[in-house]
C-alpha angles and dihedrals in degrees: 000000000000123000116234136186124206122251094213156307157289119216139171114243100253077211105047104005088237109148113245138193120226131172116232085244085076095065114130099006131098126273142187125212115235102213094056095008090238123165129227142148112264102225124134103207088052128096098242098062123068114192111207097173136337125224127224140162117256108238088221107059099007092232124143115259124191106205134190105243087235078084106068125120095012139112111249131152122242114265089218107039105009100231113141121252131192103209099209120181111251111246115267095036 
């Protein structure tokens, strides 16, 4: 079982409701969407993201997974190699 943070997010435009995809580097910065060019505080225990699923790499296979943020901080297997993962929060989030 390997432990495995996520690089960052996808979140629904509190302006247009477009899915974007922001890295975790982004946390509690502004951001502007790039569909409506809307600006917003990227902060996931706020109220204006809305985080719908993250992305990280598997450490097995070191392919991308995009993952429902359901999923976070459980143990699951990958869907394209099998290795299990433990999907922990980064800290700070």
């Amino acid at each position: 079982m390997v432990e495995v943070s996520p690089s960052g997010y996808y979140i629904l435009c509190p302006h247009c409701d477009n899915e974007l995809r922001i890295n975790r580097k982004y946390i509690g910065q502004g951001v502007s969407c790039k569909f409506c060019a809307g600006s917003f505080r990227f902060d996931l225990s706020g109220p204006t993201a809305k985080p719908v699923a993250f992305y990280s790499d598997c450490a097995h296979c070191q392919e991308e997974l995009r993952v429902a943020i359901k999923y976070l901080g459980t143990k699951v297997a990958c869907k394209l190699c099998n290795g299990k993962i433990h999907f922990v929060p980064n800290s700070g989030d």
